[in-house]
N, C-alpha and C positions, 0 to 999 in steps of 0.2 A: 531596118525593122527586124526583130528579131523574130524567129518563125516559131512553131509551135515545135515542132524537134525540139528545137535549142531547148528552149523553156522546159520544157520533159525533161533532158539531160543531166539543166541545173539545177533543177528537183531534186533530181535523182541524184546528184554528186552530193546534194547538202545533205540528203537524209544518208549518206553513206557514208560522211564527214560526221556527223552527228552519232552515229551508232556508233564507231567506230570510238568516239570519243567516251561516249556512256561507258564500253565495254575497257577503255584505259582505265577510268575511272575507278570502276568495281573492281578490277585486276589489282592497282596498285592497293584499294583498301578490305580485299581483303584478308582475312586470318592469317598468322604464318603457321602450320604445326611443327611442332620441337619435340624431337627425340628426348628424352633426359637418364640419367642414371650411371652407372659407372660404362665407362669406355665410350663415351658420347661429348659432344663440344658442350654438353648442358648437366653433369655431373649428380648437381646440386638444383635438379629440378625438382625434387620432392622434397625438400627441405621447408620451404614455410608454409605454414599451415594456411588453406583458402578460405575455411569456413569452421563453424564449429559442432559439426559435425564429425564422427569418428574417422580419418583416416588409415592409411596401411599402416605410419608409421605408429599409430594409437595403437591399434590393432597388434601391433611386434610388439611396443610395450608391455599394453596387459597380459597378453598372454605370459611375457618373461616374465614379470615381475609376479604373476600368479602362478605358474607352472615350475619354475626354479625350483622355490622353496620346497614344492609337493616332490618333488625328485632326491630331496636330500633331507624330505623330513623321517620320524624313525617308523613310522605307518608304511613308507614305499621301502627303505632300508631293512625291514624286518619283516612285513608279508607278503610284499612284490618281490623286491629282489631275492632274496634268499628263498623263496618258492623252488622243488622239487619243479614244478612245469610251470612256465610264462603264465600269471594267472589270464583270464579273457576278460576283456573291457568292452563295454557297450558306449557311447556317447549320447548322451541326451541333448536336445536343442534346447540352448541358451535363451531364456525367456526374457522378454526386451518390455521392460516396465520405465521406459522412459517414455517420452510425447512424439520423440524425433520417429521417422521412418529409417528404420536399417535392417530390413532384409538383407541386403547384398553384402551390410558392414558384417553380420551377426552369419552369414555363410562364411566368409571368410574368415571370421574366429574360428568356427567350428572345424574346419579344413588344417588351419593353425594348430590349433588343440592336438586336434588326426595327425597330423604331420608330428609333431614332438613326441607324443605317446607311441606311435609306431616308429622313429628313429631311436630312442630311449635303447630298445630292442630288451628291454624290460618285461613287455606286458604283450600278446597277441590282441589288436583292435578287432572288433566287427566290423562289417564291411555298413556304412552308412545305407545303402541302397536297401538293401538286403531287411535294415533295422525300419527303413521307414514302410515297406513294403508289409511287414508284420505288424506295425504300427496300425495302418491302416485297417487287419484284415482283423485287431483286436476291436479296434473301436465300433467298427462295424459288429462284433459280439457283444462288447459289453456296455458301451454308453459311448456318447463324445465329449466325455471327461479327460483331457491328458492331465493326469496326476500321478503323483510317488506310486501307490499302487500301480498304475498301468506298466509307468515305466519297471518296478520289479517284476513284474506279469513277464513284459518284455522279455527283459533279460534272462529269469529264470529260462524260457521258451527257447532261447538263444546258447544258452551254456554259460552264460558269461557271471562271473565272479563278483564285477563292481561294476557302477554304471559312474561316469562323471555327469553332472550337470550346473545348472547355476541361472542366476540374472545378470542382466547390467541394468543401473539405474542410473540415474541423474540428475541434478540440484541445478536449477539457471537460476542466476541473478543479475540487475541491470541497475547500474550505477550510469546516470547522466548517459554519454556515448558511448558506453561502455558495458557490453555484453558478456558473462562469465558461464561456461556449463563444466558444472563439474562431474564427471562418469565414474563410475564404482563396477566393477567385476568383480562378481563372486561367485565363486567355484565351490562343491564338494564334492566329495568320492563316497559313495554309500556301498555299503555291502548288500549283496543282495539279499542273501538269505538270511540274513540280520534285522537289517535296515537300519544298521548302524552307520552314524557318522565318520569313517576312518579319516579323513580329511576334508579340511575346511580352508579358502584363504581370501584376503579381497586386495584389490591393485585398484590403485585410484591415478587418471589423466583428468586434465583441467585444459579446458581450449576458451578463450577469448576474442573476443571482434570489437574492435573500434572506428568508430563512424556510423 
């Protein structure tokens, strides 16, 4: 007869056979995480697109294909570059009139933007912090309107010569299983004390989903 120890034991072995099993299980299915990008066993990790939503490699696009041309058009060639002093650029945030959520995409343009305009070594940038901090301290004087005026207000306040700003917008359409957005960047460079158009450009990405 088998006593009550034993019985306790064999309890206990199964449930420790049993956990032990559960926690194989979860081990083997879970997630792997993968490095990707150059000098990695996974290169060619960011190469297809997940979603249609904007990713980095969108985000490299438009900015080239909108930023290029304003660098060798004859507005940056004849009253940026050939300037007596670096003129000073203020950046405005890129206003996002599409349905999608891209804060995080539409920071990372902006930084993109900052980054080219400050490597150019063309034009002296404002410091972003500095702009949105004045931002604030306008709004709070004069209405919670961010419009062309504020942003000139801005800048005059700032020193700054030209301001860039712009949208991105986008067009979906859906064909059967078949999901299509297509995104438009567009950019211009106003003078401030103008409020002239010195530059204008727009760069169009198209992302699809099927299934």
């Amino acid at each position: 007869m088998i006593g009550i120890h034993d019985r306790w034991a064999s309890l206990s072995a199964g449930r420790t056979l049993v956990v032990l099993v559960a926690l194989l299980a979860l081990t083997g299915c879970a997630p792997r995480a993968m490095r990707g990008g150059d000098g990695t066993a996974n290169p060619n990790l960011d190469a297809p697109a997940m979603s249609t939503t904007l990713d980095r490699s969108d985000i490299n696009y438009l900015v080239e294909q909108t930023l290029d041309p304003m660098l060798e058009s004859r507005f940056w060639t004849r009253d940026v570059r050939a300037a007596y002093e670096a003129p000073l650029v203020a950046i405005w945030p890129i206003e996002n009139n599409t349905s999608y959520h891209l804060d995080d995409q539409l920071q990372t343009l902006l930084s993109s933007i900052e980054t080219t305009l400050v490597n150019s070594g063309d034009v002296r940038v404002v410091d972003r912090a500095r702009q949105e901090a004045l931002s604030r301290e306008i709004r709070i004087q004069q209405s919670e309107n961010y419009d062309r005026w504020t942003a000139r207000e801005i800048g005059r306040q700032m020193g700054a010569q030209y301001f860039v700003t712009g949208k991105i917008t986008s067009v979906e359409e859906k064909i059967q299983n078949t999901r299509r957005v297509q995104y438009t960047l567009f950019i211009q460079v106003l003078e401030i004390e103008t409020g002239l158009i010195k530059f204008q450009n727009e760069s169009q990405r198209s992302k699809a989903l099927k299934g």
